[in-house]
C-alpha positions in Angstrom: 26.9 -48.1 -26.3 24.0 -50.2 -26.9 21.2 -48.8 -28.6 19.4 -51.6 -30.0 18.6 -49.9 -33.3 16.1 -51.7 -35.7 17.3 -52.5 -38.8 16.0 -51.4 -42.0 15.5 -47.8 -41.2 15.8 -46.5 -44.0 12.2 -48.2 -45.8 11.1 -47.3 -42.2 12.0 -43.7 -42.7 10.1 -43.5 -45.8 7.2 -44.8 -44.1 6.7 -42.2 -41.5 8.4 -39.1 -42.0 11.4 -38.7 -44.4 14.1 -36.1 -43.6 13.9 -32.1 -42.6 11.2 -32.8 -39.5 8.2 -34.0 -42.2 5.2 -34.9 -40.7 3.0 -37.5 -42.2 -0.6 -37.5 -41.6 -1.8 -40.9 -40.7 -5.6 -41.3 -42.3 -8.5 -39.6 -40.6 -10.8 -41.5 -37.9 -13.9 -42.5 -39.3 -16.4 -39.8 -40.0 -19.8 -42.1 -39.3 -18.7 -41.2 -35.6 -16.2 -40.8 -32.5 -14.7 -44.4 -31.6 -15.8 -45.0 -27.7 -13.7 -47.5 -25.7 -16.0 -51.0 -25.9 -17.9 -51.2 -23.0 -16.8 -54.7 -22.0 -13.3 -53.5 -21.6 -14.0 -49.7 -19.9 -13.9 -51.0 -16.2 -10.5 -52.1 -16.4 -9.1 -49.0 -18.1 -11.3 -46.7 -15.6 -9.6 -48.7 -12.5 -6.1 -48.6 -14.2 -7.1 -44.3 -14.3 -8.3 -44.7 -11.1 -4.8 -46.2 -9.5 -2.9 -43.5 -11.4 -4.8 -40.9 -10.8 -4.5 -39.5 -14.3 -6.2 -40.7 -18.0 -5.3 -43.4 -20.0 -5.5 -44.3 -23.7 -8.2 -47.5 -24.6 -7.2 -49.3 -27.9 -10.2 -50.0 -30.2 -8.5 -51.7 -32.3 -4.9 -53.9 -31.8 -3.8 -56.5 -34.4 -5.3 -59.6 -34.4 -5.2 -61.8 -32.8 -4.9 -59.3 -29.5 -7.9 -57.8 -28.2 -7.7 -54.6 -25.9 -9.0 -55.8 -22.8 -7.3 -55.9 -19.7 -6.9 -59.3 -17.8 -8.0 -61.4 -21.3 -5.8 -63.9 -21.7 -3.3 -61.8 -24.0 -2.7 -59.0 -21.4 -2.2 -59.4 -17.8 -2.7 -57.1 -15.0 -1.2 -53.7 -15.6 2.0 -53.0 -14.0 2.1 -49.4 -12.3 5.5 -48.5 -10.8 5.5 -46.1 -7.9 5.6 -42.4 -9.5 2.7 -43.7 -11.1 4.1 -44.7 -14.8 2.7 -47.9 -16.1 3.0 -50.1 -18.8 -0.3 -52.2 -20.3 1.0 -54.8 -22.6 -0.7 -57.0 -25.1 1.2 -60.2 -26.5 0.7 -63.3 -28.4 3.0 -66.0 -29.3 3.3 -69.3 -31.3 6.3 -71.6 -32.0 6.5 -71.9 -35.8 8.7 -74.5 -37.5 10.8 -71.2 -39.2 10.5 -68.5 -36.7 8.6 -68.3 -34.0 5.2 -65.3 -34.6 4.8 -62.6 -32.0 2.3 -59.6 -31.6 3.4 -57.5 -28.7 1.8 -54.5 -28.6 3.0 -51.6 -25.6 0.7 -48.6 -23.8 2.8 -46.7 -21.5 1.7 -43.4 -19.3 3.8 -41.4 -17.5 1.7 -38.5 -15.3 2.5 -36.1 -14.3 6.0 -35.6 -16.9 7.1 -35.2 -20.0 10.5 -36.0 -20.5 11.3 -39.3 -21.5 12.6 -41.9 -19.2 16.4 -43.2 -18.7 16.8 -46.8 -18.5 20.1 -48.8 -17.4 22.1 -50.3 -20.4 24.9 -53.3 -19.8 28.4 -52.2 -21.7 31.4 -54.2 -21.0 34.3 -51.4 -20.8 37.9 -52.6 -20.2 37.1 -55.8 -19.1 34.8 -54.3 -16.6 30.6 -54.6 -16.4 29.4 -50.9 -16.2 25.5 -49.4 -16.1 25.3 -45.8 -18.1 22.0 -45.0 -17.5 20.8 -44.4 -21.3 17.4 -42.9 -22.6 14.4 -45.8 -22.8 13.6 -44.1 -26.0 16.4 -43.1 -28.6 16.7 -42.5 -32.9 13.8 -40.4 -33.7 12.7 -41.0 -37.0 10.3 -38.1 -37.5 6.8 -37.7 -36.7 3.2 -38.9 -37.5 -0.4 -37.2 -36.5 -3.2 -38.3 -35.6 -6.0 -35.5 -35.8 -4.6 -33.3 -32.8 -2.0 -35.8 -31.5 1.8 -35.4 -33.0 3.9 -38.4 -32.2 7.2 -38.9 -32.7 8.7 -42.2 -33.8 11.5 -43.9 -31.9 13.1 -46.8 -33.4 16.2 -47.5 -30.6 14.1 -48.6 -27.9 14.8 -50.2 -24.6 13.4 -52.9 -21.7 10.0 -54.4 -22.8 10.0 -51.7 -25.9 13.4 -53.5 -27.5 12.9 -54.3 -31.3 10.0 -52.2 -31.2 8.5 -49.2 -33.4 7.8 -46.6 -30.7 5.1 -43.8 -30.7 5.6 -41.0 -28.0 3.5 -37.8 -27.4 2.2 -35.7 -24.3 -0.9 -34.7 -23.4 -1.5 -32.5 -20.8 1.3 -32.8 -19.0 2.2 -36.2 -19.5 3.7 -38.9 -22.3 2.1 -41.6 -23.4 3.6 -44.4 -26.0 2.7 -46.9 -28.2 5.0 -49.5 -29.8 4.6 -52.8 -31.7 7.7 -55.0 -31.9 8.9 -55.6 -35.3 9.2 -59.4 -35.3 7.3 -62.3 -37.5 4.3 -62.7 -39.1 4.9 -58.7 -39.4 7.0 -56.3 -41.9 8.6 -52.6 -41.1 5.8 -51.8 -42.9 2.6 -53.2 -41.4 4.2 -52.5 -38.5 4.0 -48.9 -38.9 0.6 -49.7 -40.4 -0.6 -51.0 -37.3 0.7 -48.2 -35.2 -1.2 -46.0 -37.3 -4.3 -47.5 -37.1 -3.7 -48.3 -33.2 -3.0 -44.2 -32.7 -5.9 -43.3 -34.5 -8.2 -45.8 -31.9 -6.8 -44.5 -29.1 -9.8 -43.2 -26.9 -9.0 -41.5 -23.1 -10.3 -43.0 -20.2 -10.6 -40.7 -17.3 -10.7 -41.8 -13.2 
């Protein structure tokens, strides 16, 4: 079966959990004050609440050079499927003369559930095309909190989430994720950084 599993886990392990079901504590929010979700971007994430009719998570900070507004030239219109699950994605690309540099960052909601969502994988099986129906989020690799929010780290991801580090944790009743793809100008390592720093930022937007 294809599970798309990042490379390098075992630096990646080190980063966010280690064996046994360790939790590593990213760093605190600021103390000077709760973040708030700028207020230039706040009527896009209270119209994406409004259409899903549940809250959704605001970054206040995404690495450069994204910004979190919705409908800026690195993030598009949402896309809400029709149990209400959507995906907000944030990318940037350049063509280097090496590699070409990506920042995709990932916000997914899912109201209203908790388990995590199957996708459909493509396996050639005796000379035949088949489509097991596989989990969209696979490998956990321990688990990181944020203040009150425990997420667990996938690193076997699926659709617009291959390659990427995933964050996944519920809240009242539903999962939310965050992933970054692991590609150039980035490292495991920042990577992991940057989700830290994202999760931390994360501020709820209600309807």
């Amino acid at each position: 079966m294809s599970r798309r599993l990042l490379p390098g886990l075992g630096l990646l392990a080190l980063l966010v959990s280690g064996c046994g079901g360790y939790v590593a504590h990213a760093s605190p929010a600021s103390p000077h004050g709760a973040v708030k979700c700028p207020s230039a971007w706040l009527a896009g994430y209270r119209q994406l609440a409004r259409r899903v009719q549940a809250s959704v998570y605001c970054p206040t900070w995404l690495p450069q050079p994204l910004v979190g507004e919705i409908g800026s030239e690195y993030s598009p219109a949402p896309y809400v499927n029709a149990d209400r699950s959507y995906l907000v994605s944030f990318l940037w690309f350049e063509k280097m003369p090496t590699a070409p540099y990506e920042v995709h960052v990932n916000l997914r909601g899912y109201p209203g559930r908790t388990t995590i969502p199957t996708c459909q994988d493509t396996l050639s099986v005796d000379g035949k095309t088949v489509h097991p129906r596989i989990p969209c989020f696979a490998d956990p690799h321990g688990k990181v909190r944020v203040g009150g929010t425990v997420a667990t780290v996938y690193t076997a991801n699926q659709g617009a989430d291959t390659w990427h580090v995933l964050y996944a944790w519920r809240y009242h009743g539903s999962l939310y994720t965050l992933s970054q793809h692991v590609a150039p100008p980035f490292t495991y390592e920042k990577v992991v950084q940057d989700l830290n720093r994202m999760l931390r930022g994360l501020v709820l937007v209600g309807p």
